[in-house]
N, C-alpha and C positions, 0 to 999 in steps of 0.2 A: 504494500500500500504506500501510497507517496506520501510523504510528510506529511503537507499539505492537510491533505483529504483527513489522514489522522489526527492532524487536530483539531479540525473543525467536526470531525465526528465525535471526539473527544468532550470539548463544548458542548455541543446537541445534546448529551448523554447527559453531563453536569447541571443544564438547562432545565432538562427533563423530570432531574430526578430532586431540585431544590427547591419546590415551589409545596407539595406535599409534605414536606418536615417541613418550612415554613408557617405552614399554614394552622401545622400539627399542635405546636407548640403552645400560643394562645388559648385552644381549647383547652388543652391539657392546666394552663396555668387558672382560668377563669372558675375551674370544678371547683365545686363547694366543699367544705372542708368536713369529714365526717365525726360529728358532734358527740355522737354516739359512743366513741368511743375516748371521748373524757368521762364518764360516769364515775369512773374511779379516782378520780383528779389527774389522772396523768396521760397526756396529753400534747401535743403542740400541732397549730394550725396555723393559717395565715388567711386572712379576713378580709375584705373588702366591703362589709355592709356589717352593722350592729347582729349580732350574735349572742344568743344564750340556749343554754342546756342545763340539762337536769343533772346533778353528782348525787353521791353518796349520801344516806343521811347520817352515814359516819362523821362530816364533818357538820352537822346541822345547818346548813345552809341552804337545802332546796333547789336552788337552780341560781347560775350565775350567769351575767350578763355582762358583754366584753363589746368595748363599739373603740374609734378611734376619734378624737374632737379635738379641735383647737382649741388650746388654751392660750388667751390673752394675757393681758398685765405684765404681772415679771414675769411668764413664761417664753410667751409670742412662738409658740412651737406646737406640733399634732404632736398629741401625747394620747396612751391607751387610756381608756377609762373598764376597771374592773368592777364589779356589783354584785352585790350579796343584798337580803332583805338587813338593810340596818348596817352595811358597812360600803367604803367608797374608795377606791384606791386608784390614783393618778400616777401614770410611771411614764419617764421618756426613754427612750431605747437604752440600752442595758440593764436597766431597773429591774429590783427583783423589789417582789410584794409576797405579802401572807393573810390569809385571814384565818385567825383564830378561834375554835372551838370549845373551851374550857381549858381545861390542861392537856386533855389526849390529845385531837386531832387538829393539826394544822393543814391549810391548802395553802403550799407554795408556788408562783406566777415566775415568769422571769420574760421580758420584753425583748426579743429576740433583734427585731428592726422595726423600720416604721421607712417607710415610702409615702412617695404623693396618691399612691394607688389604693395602699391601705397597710395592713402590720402585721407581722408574725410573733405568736405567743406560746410559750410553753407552761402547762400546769407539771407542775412536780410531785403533788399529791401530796 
């Protein structure tokens, strides 16, 4: 085969076959994060729209609720916002958070990133 001709068949092929992983990828990153399986506190997802699930009533908190918000004032930055019935916790990426049970059981958080799109969180249990 002549140069030529093999690299422009070469091309066609590379053409052909980048547009299907392209395309792949977005859906793949857009999937909903499955909630289900923080029941136990442990966990890690990445969010794009306010989210809550039901845990354990090991930790007596019923269901927590996780959204991303700006915070104004001294903040001026999107920070996660975490929620329990009666507790509030505000973290900016790296932050870790807990919310406490009595003496037994804690549920540990840790803020993984935070983008313009939305944020990744991990529960520790």
């Amino acid at each position: 085969m002549h140069p030529r001709k093999a690299i422009t068949a070469l091309t066609l092929a590379c053409a052909m076959v980048a547009p299907p992983v392209l395309t792949a990828a977005p859906a793949a990153a857009s999937a909903k994060p499955n909630l289900r399986a923080c029941y136990d506190g442990k966990c890690k997802f990445t969010f794009t729209r306010p989210v809550s699930f039901r845990v354990s009533s090991r930790y007596g908190l019923g269901r927590v609720y996780v959204s991303k918000e700006y915070m104004g004032g001294m903040f001026n930055q999107d920070m996660v916002v975490v929620r329990a019935p009666g507790l509030t916790s505000s973290l900016g990426e790296g932050a870790r958070g807990e919310f406490r049970y009595g003496k037994k059981r804690t549920l540990n958080f840790r803020v993984l990133s935070i983008t313009d799109q939305g944020a990744t969180i991990r529960f520790e249990g």
